[in-house]
C-alpha positions as CSV (number, residue, x, y, z in Angstrom):
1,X,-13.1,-17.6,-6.5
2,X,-11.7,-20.8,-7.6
3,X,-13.5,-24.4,-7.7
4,X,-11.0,-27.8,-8.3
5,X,-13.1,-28.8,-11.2
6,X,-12.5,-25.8,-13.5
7,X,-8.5,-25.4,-12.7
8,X,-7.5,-25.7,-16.6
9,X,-5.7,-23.6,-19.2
10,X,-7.2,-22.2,-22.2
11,X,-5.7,-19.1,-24.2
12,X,-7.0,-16.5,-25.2
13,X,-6.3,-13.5,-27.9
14,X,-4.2,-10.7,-25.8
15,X,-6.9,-7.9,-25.1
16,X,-6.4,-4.2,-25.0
17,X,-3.1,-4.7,-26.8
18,X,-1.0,-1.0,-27.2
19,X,0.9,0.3,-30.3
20,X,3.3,2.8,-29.7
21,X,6.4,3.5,-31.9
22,X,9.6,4.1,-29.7
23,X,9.1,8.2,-29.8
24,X,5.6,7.8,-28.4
25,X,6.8,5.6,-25.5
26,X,9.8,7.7,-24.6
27,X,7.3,10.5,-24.3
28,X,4.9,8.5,-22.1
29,X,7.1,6.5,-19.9
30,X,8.8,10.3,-19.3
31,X,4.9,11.4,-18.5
32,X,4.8,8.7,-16.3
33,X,7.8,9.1,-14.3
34,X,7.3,13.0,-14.4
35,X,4.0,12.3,-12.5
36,X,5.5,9.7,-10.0
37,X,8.1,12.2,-8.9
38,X,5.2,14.5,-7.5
39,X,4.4,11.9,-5.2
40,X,5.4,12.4,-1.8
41,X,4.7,10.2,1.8
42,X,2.7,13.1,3.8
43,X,2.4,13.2,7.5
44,X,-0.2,16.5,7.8
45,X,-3.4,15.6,6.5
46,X,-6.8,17.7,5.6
47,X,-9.9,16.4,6.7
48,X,-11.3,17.3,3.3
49,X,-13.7,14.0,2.6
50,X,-12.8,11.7,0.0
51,X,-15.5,9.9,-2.1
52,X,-15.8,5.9,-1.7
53,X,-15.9,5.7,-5.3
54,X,-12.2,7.0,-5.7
55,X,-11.4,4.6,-3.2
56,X,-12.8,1.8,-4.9
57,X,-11.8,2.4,-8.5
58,X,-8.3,2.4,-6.7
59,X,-8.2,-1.0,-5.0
60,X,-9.7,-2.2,-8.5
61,X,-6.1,-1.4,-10.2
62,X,-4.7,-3.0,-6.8
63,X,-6.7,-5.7,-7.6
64,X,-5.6,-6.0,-11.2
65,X,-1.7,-6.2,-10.2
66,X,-0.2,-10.0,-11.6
67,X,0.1,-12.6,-8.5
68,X,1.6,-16.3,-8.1
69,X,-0.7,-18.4,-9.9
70,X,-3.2,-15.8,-10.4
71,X,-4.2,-16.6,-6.7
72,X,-4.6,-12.7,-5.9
73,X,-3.5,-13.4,-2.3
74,X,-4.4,-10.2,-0.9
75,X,-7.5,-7.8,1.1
76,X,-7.3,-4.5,1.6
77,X,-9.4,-3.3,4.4
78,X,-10.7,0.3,3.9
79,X,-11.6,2.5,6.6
80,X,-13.3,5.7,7.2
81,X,-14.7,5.4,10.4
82,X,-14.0,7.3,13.2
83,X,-14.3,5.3,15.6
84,X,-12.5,2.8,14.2
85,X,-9.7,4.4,13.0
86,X,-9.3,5.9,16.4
87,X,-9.0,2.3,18.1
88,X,-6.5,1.7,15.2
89,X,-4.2,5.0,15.9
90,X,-4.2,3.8,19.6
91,X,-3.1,0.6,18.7
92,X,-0.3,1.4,16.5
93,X,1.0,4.4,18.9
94,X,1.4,1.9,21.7
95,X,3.5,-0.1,19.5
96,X,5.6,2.4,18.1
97,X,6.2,4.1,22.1
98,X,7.9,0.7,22.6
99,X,9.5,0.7,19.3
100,X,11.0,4.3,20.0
101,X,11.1,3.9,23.5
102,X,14.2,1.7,23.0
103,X,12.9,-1.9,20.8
104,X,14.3,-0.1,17.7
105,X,18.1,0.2,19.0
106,X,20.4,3.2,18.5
107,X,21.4,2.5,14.8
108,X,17.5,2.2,13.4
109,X,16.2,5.6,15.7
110,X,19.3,7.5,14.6
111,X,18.2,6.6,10.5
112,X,14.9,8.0,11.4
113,X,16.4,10.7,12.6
114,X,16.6,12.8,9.2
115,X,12.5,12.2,8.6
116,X,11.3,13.2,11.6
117,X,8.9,10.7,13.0
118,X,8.1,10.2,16.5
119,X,5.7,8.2,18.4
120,X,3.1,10.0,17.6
121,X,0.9,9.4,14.5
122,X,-1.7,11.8,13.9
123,X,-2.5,10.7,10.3
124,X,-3.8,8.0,11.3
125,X,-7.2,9.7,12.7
126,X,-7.0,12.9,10.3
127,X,-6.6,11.0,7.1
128,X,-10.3,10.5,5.9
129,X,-8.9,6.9,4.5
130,X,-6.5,3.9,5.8
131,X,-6.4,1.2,3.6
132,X,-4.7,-1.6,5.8
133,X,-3.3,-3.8,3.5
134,X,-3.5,-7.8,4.7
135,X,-1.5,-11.1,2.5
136,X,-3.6,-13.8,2.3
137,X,-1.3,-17.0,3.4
138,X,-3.9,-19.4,1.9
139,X,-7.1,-19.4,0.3
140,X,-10.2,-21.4,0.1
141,X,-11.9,-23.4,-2.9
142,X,-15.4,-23.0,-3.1
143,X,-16.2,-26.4,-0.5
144,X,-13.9,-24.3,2.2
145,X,-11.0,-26.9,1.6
146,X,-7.5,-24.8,1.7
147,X,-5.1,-24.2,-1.3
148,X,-2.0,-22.6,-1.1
149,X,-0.8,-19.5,-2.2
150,X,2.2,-18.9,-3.8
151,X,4.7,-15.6,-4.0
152,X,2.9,-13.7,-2.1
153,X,4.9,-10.8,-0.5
154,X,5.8,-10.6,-4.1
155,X,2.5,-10.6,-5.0
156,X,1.3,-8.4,-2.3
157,X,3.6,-6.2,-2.9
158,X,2.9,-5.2,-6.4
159,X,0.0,-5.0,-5.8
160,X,0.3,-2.5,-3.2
161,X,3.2,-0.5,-5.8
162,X,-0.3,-0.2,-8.4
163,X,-2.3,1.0,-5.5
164,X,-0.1,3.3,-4.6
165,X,0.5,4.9,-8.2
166,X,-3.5,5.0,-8.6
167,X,-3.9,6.7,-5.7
168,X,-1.5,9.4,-6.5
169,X,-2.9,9.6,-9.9
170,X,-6.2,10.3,-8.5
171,X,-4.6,13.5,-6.6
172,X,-4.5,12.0,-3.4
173,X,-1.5,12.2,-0.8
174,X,-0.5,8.4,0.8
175,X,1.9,7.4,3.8
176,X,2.9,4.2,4.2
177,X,2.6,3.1,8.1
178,X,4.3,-0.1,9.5
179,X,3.4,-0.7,13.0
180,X,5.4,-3.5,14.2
181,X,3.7,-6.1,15.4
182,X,1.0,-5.6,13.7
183,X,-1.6,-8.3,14.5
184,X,-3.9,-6.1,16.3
185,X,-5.0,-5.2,13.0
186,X,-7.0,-8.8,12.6
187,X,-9.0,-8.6,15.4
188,X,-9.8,-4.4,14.7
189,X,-10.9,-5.5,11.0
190,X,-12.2,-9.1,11.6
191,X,-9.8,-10.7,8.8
192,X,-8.9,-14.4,9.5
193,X,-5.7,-16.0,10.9
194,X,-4.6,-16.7,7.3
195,X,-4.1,-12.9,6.0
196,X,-1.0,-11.4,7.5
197,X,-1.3,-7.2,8.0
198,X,1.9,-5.7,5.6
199,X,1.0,-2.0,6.2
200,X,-1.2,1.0,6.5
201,X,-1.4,3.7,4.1
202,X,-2.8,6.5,5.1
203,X,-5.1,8.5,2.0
204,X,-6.5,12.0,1.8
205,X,-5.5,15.4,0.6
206,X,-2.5,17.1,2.2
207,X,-3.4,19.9,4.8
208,X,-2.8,23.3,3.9
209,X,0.6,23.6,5.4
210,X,1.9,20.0,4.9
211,X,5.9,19.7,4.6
212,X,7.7,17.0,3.8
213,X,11.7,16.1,5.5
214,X,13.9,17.6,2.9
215,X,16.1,14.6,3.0
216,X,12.9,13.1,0.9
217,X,13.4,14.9,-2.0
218,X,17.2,13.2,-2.2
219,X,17.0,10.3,-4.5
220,X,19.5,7.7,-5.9
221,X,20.6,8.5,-9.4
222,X,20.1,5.8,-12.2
223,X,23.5,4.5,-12.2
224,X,23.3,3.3,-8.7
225,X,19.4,2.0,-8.6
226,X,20.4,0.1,-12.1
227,X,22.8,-1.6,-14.2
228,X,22.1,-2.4,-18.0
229,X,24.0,-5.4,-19.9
């Protein structure tokens, strides 16, 4: 994407600038929130198909999230086969029967204990989608020499938050999935020694009697997630 000769800054007019007067953006960013609250992480998936075109006009927000240095230090891998999400799910459930099995200690397994997870991860093989999301620890100019990236679990991370809203907003249900280790997910995708795996998120439409842990729908109020000065 980049090339050393044409590293240089020139400005340009702010595009696609919005107007609102302060009623109007009371009234959207309540819109907004109102929307985000009906997101929830489901565990019970339908295996109702979901177009590759959804898929891609999603990571193309992701894709548009800021990022040290403009550097975009992220891949996200997207996968619908079954095959392959089926070596995937095997992967991960061997990790997480150690991690339950007793490599999460007491304290961590008794804070899961309210959402209900277990070993076993069916989502990951009924979900039509998992997008595994990878950080890119360095990139390459166009002569293959390295440059470094910079914030980039910052980076990555927003990037994944503008996926995730997308995704949602195009009526789709998400879990976030966090094997740990999760290195097995290089040589399952291909991707190079220089992206590091973050997560999985499961994509696809809720099944018909999907539930969610009821301790989900408890959320912080404002005056302990934020303090104004």
């Amino acid at each position: 994407m980049f090339a050393k000769e044409t590293l240089s800054y020139r400005a340009l007019p702010l595009p696609d600038r919005s107007e609102m007067s302060d009623a109007q953006m009371i009234v959207a960013a309540q819109a907004f929130h109102d929307k985000m609250r009906q997101r929830h992480s489901v565990r019970d998936y339908s295996p109702r198909p979901v177009p590759r075109a959804v898929i891609e006009t999603c990571l193309r927000t992701a894709g548009s999230a800021p990022s040290g240095a403009n550097h975009q230090p992220w891949h996200f891998a997207a996968v619908a086969d079954p095959a392959l999400k089926a070596r995937i799910r095997a992967e991960a459930e061997a990790e997480e029967k150690r991690f339950y099995g007793g490599g999460a200690g007491d304290e961590w397994i008794k804070a899961l204990e309210p959402i209900g997870t277990d070993a076993s991860k069916p989502h990951l093989t009924v979900a039509p989608w998992l997008i595994v999301v990878f950080a890119q620890r360095w990139g390459e100019f166009a002569d293959g020499t390295r440059y470094k990236n910079y914030y980039v679990p910052e980076s990555v991370n927003i990037a994944t938050g503008f996926l995730l809203a997308a995704l949602h907003h195009a009526g789709l249900a998400t879990l976030t999935h966090t094997p740990n280790p999760m290195k097995f997910l290089n040589g399952a995708l291909g991707r190079p020694a220089s992206e590091k795996p973050t997560m999985i998120i499961a994509v696809g439409h809720p099944a018909e009697g999907a539930t969610v842990p009821e301790v989900a729908k408890i959320k912080k109020p404002l005056d302990q997630i934020a303090s104004f000065f």
